[in-house]
Structure formats: structure tokens, C-alpha cells
VOGU-3710 file (C-alpha; in Angstrom, 3 decimals, decimal comma):
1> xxxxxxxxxx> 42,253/-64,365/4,635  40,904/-62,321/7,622  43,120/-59,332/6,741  41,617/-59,698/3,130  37,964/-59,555/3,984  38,846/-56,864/6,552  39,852/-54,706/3,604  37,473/-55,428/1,113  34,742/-54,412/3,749  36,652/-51,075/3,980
11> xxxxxxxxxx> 36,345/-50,544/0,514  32,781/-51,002/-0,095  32,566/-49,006/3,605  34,062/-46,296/1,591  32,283/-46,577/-1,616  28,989/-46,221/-0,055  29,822/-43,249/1,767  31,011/-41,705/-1,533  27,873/-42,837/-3,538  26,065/-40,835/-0,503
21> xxxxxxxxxx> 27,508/-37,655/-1,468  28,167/-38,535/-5,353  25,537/-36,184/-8,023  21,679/-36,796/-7,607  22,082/-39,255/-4,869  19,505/-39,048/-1,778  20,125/-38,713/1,803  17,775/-38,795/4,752  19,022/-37,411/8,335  16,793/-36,965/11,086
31> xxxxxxxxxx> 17,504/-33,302/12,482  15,656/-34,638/15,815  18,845/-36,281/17,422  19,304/-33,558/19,411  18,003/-33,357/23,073  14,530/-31,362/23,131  15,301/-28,303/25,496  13,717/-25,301/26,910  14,436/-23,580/23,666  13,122/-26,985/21,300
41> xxxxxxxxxx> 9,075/-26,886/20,110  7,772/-30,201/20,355  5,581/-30,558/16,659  4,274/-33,826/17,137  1,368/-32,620/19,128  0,202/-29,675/16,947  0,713/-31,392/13,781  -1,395/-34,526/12,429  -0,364/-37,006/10,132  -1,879/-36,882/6,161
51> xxxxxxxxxx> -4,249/-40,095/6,790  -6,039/-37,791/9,513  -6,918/-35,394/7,317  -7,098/-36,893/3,185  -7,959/-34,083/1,725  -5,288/-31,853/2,867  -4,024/-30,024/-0,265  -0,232/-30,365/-1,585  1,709/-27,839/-1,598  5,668/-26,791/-1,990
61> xxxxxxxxxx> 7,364/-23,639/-0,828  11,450/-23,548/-1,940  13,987/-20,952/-1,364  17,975/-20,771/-2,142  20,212/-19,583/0,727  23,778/-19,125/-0,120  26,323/-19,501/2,197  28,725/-16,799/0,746  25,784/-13,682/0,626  24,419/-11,566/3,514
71> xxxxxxxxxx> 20,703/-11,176/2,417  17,933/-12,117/4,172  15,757/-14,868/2,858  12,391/-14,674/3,128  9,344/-15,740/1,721  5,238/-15,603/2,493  3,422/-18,608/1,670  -0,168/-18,047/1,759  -2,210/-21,302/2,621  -6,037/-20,838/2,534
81> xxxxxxxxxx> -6,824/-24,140/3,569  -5,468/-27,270/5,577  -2,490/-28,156/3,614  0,141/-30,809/3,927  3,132/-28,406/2,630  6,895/-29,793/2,102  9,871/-26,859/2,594  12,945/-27,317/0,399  15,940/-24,638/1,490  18,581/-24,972/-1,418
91> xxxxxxxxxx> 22,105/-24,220/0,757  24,830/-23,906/-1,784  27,893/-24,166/0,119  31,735/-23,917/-1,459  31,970/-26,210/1,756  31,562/-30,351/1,345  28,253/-30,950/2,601  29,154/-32,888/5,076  30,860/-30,394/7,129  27,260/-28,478/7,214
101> xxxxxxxxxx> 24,525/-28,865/10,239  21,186/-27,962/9,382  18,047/-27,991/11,805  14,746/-26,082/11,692  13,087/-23,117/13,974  9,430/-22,108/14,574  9,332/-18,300/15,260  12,242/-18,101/17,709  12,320/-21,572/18,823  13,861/-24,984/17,512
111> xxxxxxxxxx> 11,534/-27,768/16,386  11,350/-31,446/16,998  10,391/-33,184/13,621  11,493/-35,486/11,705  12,980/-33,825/8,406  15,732/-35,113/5,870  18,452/-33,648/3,981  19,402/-34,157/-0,110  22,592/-33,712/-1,726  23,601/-32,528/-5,153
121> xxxxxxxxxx> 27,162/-32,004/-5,903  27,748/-28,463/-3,887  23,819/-27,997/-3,030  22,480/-29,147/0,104  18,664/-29,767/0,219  17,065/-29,515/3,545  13,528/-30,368/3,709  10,962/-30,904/6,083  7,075/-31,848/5,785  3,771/-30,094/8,098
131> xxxxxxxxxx> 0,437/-30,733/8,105  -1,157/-27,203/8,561  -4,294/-27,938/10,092  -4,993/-25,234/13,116  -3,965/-21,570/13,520  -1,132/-22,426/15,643  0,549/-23,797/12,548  0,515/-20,307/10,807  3,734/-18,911/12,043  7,307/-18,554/10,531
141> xxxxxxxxxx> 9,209/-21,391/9,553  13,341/-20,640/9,221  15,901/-23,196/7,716  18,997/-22,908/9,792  22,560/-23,977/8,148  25,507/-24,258/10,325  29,016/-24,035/8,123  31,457/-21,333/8,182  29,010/-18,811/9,019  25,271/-19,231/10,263
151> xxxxxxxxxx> 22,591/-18,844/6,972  19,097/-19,141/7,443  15,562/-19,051/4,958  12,447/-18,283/6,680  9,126/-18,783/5,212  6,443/-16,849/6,439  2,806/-18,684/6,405  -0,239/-16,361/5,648  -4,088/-16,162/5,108  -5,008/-14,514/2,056
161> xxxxxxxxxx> -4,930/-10,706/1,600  -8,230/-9,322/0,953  -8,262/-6,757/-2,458  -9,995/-3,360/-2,058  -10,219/-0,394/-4,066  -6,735/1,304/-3,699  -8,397/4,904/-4,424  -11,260/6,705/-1,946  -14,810/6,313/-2,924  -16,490/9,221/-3,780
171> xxxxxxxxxx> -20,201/9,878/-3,785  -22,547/12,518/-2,714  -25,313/12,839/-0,119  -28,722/10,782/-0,602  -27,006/8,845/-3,278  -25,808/4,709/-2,632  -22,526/3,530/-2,852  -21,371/-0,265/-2,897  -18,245/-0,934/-1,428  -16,440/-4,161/-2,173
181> xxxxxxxxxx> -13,996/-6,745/-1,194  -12,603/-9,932/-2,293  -10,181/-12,622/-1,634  -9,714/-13,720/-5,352  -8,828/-17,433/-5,231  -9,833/-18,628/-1,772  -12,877/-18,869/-0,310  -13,895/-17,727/3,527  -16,213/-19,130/5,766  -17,795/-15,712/6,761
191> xxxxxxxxxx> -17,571/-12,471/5,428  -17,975/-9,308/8,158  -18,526/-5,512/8,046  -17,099/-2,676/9,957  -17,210/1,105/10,403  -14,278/3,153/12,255  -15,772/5,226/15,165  -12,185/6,699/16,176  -9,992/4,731/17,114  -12,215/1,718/17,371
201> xxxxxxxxxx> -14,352/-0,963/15,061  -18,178/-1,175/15,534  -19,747/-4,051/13,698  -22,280/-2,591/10,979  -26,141/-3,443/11,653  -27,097/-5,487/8,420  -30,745/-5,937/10,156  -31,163/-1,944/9,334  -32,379/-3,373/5,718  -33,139/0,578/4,903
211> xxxxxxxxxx> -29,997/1,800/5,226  -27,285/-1,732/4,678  -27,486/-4,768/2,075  -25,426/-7,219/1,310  -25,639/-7,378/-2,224  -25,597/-11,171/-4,175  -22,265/-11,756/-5,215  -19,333/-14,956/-5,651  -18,714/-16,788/-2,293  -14,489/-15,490/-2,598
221> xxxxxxxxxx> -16,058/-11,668/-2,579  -18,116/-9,187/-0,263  -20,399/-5,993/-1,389  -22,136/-4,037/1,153  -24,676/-1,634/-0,264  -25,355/1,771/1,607  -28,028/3,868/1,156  -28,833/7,320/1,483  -25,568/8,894/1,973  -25,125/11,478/5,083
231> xxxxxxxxxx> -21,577/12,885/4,947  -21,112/12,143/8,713  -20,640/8,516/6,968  -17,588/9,547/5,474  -14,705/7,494/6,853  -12,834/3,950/6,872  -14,346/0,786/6,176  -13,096/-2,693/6,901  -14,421/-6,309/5,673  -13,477/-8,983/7,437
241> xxxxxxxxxx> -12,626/-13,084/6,239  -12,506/-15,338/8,484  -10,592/-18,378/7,575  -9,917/-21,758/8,862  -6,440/-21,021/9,414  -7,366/-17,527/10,445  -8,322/-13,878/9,606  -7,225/-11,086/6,844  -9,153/-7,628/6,576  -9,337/-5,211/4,007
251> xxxxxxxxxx> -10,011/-1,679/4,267  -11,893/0,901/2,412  -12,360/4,733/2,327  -15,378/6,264/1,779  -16,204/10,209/1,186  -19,616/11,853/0,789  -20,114/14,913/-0,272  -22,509/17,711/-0,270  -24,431/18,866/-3,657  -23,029/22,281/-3,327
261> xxxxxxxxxx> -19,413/20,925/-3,313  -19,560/20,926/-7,243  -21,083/24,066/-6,870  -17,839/26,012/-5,682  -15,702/25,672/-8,375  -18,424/27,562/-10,894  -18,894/30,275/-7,620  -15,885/30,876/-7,271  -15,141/31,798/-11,200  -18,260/33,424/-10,941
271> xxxxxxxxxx> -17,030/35,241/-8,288  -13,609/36,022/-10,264  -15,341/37,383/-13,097  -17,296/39,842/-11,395  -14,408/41,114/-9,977  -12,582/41,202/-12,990  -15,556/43,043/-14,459  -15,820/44,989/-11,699  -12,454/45,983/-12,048  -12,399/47,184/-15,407
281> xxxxxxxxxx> -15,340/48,871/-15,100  -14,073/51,184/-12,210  -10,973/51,667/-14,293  -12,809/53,007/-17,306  -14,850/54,821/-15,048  -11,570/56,671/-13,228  -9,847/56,875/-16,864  -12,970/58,735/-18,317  -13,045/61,329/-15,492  -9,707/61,961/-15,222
291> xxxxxxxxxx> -9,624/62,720/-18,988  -13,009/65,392/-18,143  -10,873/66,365/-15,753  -8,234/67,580/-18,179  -10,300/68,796/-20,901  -12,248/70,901/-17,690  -8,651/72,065/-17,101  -7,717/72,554/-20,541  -10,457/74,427/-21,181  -10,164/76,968/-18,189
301> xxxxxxxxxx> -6,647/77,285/-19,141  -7,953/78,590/-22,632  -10,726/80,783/-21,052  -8,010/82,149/-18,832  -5,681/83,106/-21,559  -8,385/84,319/-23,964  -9,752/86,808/-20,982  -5,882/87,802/-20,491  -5,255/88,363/-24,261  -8,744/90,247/-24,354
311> xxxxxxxxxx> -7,188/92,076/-21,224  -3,951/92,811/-22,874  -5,591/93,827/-26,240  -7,525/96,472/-24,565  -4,825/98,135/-22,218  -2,484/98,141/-25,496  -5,411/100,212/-27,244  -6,115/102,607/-24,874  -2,293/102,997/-24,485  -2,408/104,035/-28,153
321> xxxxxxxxxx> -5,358/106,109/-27,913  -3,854/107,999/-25,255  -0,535/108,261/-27,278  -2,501/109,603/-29,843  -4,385/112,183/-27,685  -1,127/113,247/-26,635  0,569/113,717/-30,203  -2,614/115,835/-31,228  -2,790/117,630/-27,901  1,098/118,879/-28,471
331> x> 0,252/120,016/-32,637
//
């Protein structure tokens, strides 16, 4: 009877454990067995639970290591806001999931939290939930699967990137130009203006109403009006959001130009087409008096042979008249 119950407790023993790993069932491990070392981030300090803060916002980051590829898995997560965020890392694995160790790392060290694993036929789900509450919760957060060879995800957590202009700004002296900046979906607590002096930041005066403004515009954007235009104030601009989770800048250039910049292009054609002009004109002018030249020369060549044909035409007469002198001399 004994050796009958003994086996019929091994069989559901066994069932179980295959209904663990069997298609869409769930598994929870805690990854916090180990003993916390020198190397091992206690979280439970840093992080709070959700009923401390209720109106932490949801959110879901996922990525999909696989055990048989080299790449690097990354992925930025931007939260603007305390968030309670859940990881998912997707390991597919030709391996049983069984024979696979997964834990997870803050920056370079490993964390102490409780986290859980799911399985799904040849996919192992690792997962793990933080409350993101405080700047020391935006850091890099890396999935680490132990199997054949070592795979890891990492997500990377963010503040939001601030959007400027891409291009320069171009204006010209005694004008106004409005630079702008804005953090489309999320909202800052302060916006803040800088001008590059080298290689350092100096905080703009907005009290120097006659030369800044902040013009009125949605609380996720930034314009900064600036008036009469020197070009000494051509350089880089940077706007600055401050977060509660931290800080993101944006940068903008700015050129100012002198009236008599447009000017140049229109001088210096000017100044081609006077030459050009210029040019021709001393080439007609050479032309025209090399051909007077030639007709000059022509013409004394003519004068020259005239006065030695004249020349010739009298010595042949008076050669003649002599001949004839002669013939009448000897009758």
C-alpha cells in the first residue's frame, strides 16, 4: 500500500514539474537567492513600492536576446516622469529552459530584487519590476542569461531629448531672431538659457528685458527672443530642461551677419564685369593701332617704291637722252 502511494506521489511530483515547463504556463523564481556581495546593488533602498507613489505611470520596455547571435542588445527607454516600469528580456534558447540562469545588473553591478521568470515552449521570459522615482534610478539595466554562452539585453533609461533646429540660424545685424526648443511630449519643470563663451556656459541675463525675452509659448517648449543683433553674438546656444528624473539640453547655432555681406556677391560681379570690359576695351584699343600701324607701314612702303620707281624712271630717261646725244653727236 505504502509502495503504492509512494509512486503515485512521484507521478503527480513529475506531472507538475512538466506542467511548469509545458506551453503558456507561468513560473516565478526569485533571482535574489544568491548571497549579496561586494559586486551585488542592494535595490530595496532606492526603490519604493507603487502604494508610495499612486500615480506612478505604467510602463513596459521588452527586448529579444538570442542565445545563438553575437549582437548587442540594447535599448533607450526614455521615462519623463516617476514610472513604475516592468522589463521583459525574451531569451530564446535551443537549450531546455531549465538548464538557463538568469539574474539582473545595474551599470556594472548585480542587483538584489525580487524578479520572476516565464516560460513558453523554447522562450524564456525574464522580468523584473522598478519604481523609478529619483535620479539614481536612471542608469542601465542589463538582463543576464547564463546557458552555453553568456547573452545579455541592456536597457538604457533616459530623460527626453530636447528638438532644435538641425540647420544654423541666420540673421543680420540690428535685426531679432527667436531661437527655439522643445521637448515634444513631456513636460519640464524649468526651462534655462545659455550662451558659449569658449569653452564654457554663462547663463543668459533674462532681466536685460532690452536685449532677451522669453516669448509665450506651450509649457513642453522654450523661445528666447534676441534683439538687436551684433555679430559678436554669433555662436552656440544651449536650452536647458530640467526634469524630475534629471536634465537633457539642446543646442543651437546662431550667425549674424553684416548688411554688406549680401553686398559682395553683386561687388564682386561688378567687379568682374569691369574687368571684362576693361579687357576688351584695351584689346580693341591694341587691335586698332596695330592695324594704323600697318596701314602707316603699308603706306611708307608705297611712298618708298613710288619715289624709287620715280627714281628709276628718271635715270632710264636721261640714259636715253644721252644715248640719243650720242647717236646724233656720231652722224
Amino acid at each position: 500500500m505504502r509502495s503504492s502511494l509512494g509512486a503515485l506521489s512521484l507521478s503527480i511530483f513529475i506531472f507538475v514539474v512538466s506542467l511548469c515547463f509545458s506551453k503558456g504556463t507561468i513560473t516565478e523564481a526569485d533571482f535574489t537567492t544568491q548571497v549579496v556581495t561586494e559586486g551585488t546593488v542592494e535595490m530595496g533602498k532606492e526603490n519604493v513600492t507603487s502604494s508610495s507613489y499612486p500615480d506612478l505611470i505604467p510602463m513596459e520596455a521588452t527586448l529579444l536576446v538570442i542565445e545563438t547571435s553575437d549582437a548587442v542588445m540594447e535599448k533607450n527607454v526614455t521615462i519623463g516622469n516617476p514610472a513604475s516600469i516592468e522589463l521583459k528580456c525574451n531569451f530564446s534558447t535551443t537549450r531546455h529552459p531549465q538548464f538557463v540562469y538568469a539574474y539582473w545588473k545595474k551599470g556594472d553591478y548585480r542587483i538584489n530584487i525580487t524578479s520572476g521568470v516565464r516560460v513558453f515552449e523554447n522562450i524564456m521570459q525574464a522580468h523584473i519590476r522598478l519604481m523609478v522615482t529619483d535620479k539614481m534610478h536612471m542608469d542601465s539595466y542589463s538582463c543576464v542569461f547564463e546557458g552555453i554562452n553568456e547573452r545579455r539585453g541592456t536597457f538604457h533609461f533616459k530623460v527626453p531629448e530636447i528638438y532644435t533646429k538641425e540647420k544654423p540660424m541666420v540673421n543680420y545685424e540690428q535685426d531679432s531672431a527667436v531661437l527655439n526648443c522643445n521637448s515634444k511630449n513631456y513636460v519640464p519643470l524649468e526651462w534655462m538659457w545659455y550662451t558659449s563663451n569658449g569653452s564654457q556656459k554663462v547663463p543668459i541675463d533674462l532681466t536685460m528685458k532690452n536685449k532677451y525675452e522669453i516669448l509665450p509659448s506651450k509649457r513642453n517648449e522654450t523661445k528666447l527672443k534676441i534683439k538687436h543683433l551684433q555679430s559678436k553674438e554669433s555662436g552656440l546656444y544651449s536650452c536647458r530642461a530640467i526634469f524630475l528624473l534629471g536634465e537633457s539640453e539642446g543646442k543651437q547655432s546662431l550667425k549674424v551677419l553684416s548688411y554688406l555681406v549680401p553686398l559682395k556677391p553683386f561687388l564682386a560681379v561688378t567687379a568682374e564685369v569691369v574687368i571684362l570690359v576693361t579687357g576688351i576695351f584695351l584689346y580693341e584699343l591694341y587691335t586698332k593701332r596695330r592695324q594704323t600701324s600697318s596701314e602707316s607701314g603699308k603706306d611708307f612702303e608705297q611712298a618708298e617704291q613710288l619715289k624709287s620707281e620715280d627714281h628709276n624712271g628718271v635715270y632710264k630717261n636721261n640714259q636715253r637722252t644721252r644715248h640719243r646725244k650720242s647717236d646724233v653727236t656720231v652722224n
